[in-house]
DRENPA-3360 file (N, C-alpha, C; in nm, 2 decimals, always signed):
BEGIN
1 = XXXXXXXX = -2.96/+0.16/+0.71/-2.93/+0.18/+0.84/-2.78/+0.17/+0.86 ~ -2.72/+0.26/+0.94/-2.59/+0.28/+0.95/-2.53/+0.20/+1.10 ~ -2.42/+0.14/+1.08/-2.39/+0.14/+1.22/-2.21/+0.14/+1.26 ~ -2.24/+0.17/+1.38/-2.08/+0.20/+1.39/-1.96/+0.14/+1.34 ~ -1.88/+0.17/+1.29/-1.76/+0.07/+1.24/-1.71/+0.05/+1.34 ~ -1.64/-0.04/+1.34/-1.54/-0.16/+1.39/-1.36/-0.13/+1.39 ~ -1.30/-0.14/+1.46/-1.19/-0.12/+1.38/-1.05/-0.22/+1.46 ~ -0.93/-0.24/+1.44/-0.86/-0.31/+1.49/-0.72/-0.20/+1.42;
9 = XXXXXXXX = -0.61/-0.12/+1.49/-0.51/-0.10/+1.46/-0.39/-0.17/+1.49 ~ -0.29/-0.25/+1.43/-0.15/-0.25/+1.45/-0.03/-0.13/+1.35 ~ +0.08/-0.13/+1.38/+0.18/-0.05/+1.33/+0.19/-0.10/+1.15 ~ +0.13/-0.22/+1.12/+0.13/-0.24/+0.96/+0.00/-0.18/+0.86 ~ -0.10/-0.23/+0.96/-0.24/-0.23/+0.87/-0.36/-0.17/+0.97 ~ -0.43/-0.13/+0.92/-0.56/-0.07/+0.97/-0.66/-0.11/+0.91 ~ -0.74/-0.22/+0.99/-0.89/-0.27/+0.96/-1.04/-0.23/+1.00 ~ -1.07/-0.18/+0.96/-1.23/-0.14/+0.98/-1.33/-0.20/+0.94;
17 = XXXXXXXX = -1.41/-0.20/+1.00/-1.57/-0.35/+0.93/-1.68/-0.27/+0.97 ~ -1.78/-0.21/+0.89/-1.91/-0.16/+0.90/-2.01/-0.24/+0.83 ~ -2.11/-0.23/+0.88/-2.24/-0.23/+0.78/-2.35/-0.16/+0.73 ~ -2.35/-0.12/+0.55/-2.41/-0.04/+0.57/-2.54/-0.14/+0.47 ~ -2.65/-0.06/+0.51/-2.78/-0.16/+0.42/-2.74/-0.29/+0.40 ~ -2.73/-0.38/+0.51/-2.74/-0.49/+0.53/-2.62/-0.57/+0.42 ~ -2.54/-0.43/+0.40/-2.36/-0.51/+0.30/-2.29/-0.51/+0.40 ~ -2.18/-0.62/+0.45/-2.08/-0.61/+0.56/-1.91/-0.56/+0.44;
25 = XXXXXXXX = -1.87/-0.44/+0.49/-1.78/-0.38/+0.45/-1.67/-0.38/+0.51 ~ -1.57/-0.43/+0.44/-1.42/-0.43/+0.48/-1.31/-0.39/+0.43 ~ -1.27/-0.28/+0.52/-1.14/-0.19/+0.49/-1.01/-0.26/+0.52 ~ -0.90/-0.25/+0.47/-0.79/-0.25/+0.49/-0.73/-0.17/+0.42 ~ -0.65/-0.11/+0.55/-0.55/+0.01/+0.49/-0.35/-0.04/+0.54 ~ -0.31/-0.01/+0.43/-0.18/-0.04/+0.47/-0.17/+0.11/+0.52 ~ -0.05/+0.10/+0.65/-0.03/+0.25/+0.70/+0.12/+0.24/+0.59 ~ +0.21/+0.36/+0.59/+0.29/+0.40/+0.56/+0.38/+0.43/+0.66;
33 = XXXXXXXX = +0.47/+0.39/+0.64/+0.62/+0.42/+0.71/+0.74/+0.45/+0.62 ~ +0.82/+0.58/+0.70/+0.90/+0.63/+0.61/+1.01/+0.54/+0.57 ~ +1.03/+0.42/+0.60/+1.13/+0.32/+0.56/+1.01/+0.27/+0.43 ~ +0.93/+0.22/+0.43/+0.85/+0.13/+0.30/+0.87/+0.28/+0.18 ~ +0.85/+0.37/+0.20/+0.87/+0.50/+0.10/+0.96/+0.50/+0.05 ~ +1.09/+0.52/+0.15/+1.23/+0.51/+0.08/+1.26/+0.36/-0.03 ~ +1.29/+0.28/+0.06/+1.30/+0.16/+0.03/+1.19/+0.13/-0.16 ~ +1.06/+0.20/-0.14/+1.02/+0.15/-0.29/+1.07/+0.26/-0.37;
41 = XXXXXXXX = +1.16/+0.43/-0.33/+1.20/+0.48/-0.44/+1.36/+0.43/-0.44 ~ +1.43/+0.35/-0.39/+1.57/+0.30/-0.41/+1.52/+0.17/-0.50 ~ +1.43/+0.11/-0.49/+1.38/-0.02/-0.56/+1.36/+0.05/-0.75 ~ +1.31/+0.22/-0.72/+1.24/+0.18/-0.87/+1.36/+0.27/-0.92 ~ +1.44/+0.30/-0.85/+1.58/+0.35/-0.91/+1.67/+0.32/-0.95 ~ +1.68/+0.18/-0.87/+1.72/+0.05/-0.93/+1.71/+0.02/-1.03 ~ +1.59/-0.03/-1.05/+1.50/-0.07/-1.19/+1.49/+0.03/-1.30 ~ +1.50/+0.15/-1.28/+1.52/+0.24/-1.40/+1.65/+0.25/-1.45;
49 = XXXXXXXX = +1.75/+0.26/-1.35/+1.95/+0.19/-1.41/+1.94/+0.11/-1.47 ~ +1.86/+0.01/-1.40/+1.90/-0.11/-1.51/+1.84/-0.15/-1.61 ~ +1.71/-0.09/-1.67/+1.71/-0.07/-1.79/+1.76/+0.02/-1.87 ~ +1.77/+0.11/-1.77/+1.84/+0.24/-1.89/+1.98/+0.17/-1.96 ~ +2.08/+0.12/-1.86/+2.17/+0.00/-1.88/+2.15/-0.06/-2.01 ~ +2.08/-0.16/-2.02/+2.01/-0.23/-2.06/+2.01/-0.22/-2.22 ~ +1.92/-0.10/-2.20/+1.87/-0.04/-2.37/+1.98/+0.04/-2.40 ~ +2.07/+0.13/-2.36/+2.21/+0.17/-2.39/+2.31/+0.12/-2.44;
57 = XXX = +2.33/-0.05/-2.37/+2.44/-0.12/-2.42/+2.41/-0.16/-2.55 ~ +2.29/-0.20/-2.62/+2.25/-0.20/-2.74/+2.26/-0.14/-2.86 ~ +2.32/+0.01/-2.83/+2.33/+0.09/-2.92/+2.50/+0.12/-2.94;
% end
């Protein structure tokens, strides 16, 4: 037996709660913003200089 989900939105996360066959199910979704996108490809670009760095000065 299905029944309607549930849901709660703010600007960070999106929670939803259903039940299906008597399992209670819980979503959480992180939303995306174009600052969190940027921000993790300057983070891993970061981290790729500085190992490239890293293993370069070695040689």
């Amino acid at each position: 037996m299905k029944q309607k989900s549930q849901g709660i939105s703010s600007g960070i996360y999106r929670y939803t709660h259903r039940c299906e066959s008597g399992v209670n199910i819980h979503d959480i979704f992180v939303e995306r913003s174009a600052f969190r996108v940027l921000f993790s490809y300057v983070g891993a670009t970061c981290l790729l200089a500085n190992v490239c760095r890293t293993l370069l000065s070695k040689v």
